[in-house]
N, C-alpha and C positions, 0 to 999 in steps of 0.2 A: 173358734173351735176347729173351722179346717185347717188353719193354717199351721196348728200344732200335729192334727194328723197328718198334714204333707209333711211336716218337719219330722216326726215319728217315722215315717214310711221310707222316707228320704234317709234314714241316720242307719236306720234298718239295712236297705239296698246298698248303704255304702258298708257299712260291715260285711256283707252278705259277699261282696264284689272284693271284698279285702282279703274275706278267708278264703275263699279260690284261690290265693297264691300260695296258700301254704301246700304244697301238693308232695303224694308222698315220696320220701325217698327211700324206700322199702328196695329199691331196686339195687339199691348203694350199700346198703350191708354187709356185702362183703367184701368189699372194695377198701371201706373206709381203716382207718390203722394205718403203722407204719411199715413199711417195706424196705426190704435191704436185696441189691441187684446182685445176683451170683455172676458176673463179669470176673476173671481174673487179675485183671490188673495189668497181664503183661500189653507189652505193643500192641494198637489196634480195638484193645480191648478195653473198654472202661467197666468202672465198676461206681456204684451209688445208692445212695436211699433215695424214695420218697412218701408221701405221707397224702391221705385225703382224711381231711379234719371240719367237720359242723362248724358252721361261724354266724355270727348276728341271729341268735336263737332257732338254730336249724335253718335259715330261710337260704343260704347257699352252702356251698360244701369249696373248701380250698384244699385243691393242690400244692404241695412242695416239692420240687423233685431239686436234687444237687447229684449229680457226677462229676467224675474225674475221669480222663485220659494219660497215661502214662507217658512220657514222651518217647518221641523214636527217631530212628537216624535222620530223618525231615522236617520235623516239631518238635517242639518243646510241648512239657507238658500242661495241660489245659481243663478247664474247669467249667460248667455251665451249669447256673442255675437258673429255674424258670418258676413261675406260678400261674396256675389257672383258678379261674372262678369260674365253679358250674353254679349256673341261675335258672329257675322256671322264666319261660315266654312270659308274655303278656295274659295268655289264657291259664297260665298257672302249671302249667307242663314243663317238665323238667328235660328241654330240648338245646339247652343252651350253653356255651362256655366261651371263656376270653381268657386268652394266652399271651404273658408276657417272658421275656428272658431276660438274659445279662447281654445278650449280641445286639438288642435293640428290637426282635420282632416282637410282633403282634399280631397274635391270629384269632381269627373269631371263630370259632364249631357252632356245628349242628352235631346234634347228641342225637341218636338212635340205639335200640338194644334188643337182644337176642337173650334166650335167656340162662348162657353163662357169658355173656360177651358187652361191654361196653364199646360203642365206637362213636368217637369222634371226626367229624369229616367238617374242613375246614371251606369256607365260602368262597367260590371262585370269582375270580379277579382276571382282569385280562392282563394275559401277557407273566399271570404268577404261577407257579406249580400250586398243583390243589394236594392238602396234606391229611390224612388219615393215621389218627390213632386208635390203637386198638387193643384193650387190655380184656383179656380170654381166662378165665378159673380155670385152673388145672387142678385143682383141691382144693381142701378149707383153708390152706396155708400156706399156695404157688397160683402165682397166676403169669403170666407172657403177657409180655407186651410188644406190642408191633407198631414201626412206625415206619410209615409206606408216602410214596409222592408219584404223584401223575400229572402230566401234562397234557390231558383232556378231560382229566376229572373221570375215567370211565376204566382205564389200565393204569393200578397201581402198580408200582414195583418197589418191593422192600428196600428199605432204608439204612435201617435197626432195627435189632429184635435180643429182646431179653428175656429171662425168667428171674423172676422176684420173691422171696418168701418171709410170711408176715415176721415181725419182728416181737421175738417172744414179749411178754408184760412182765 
């Protein structure tokens, strides 16, 4: 008989330990959809979508982003795309994200937020620049996005920055 109540107890705590991960993403509401970049296209200037889409039954949320660079009197024209997977920690907090591209990086974020601002700040590494992204509501239908780089991790200085608006249904 105890050894069913510890099995009972035990089956219990491990459910109990399992729904802690579901945490919510209430914060992500308005983020999520597709987004078209208001860039022009000319020299200098890129122009792209990208998308934050639910995956594996809500439990992460994926990024797509694709732009394009037009080419100019020094380059030819160029193309990058990337995806991030935002995940909850181990305590079920949704503080996490891993960034891949087409150039070959890999960045891992810390997620922190404000409450019209998502920012992503990337793990410092010796000897790497530390990277911040940071997508800000400007409406229910524009948001900015910034992406900034420092070399102490303490003074960012702007990178890119764009405004995005959602992409009608």
């Amino acid at each position: 008989m105890k050894a069913k109540i510890l099995l009972t107890v035990a089956i219990l705590g491990f459910g109990y330990v399992c729904s802690g991960q579901n945490s919510s993403w209430d914060k992500w509401n308005w983020l999520t959809g597709e987004w078209i970049g208001e860039g022009s296209g000319k020299p200098g200037q890129g122009s792209g979508t990208f998308s934050f889409a639910f995956d594996l039954d809500r439990n992460i949320l994926v990024r797509k982003n694709h732009t394009e660079y037009p080419a100019t009197g020094t380059r030819p024209q160029t193309m990058h795309n990337d995806l991030m997977i935002v995940y909850p920690d181990p305590g079920g907090n949704i503080t996490k994200a891993i960034y891949f591209d087409n150039e070959g990086h890999t960045i891992n974020y810390t997620i922190t937020y404000s409450e019209k601002s998502v920012t992503f700040t990337s793990d410092k590494i010796p000897n790497m620049p530390v990277f911040r992204l940071i997508y800000t509501l400007i409406d229910n239908g524009t948001v900015n996005i910034q992406f900034q780089m420092s070399q102490d991790g303490i003074k960012f200085n702007p990178y890119l920055e764009g405004i995005s608006k959602r992409r009608e249904q």
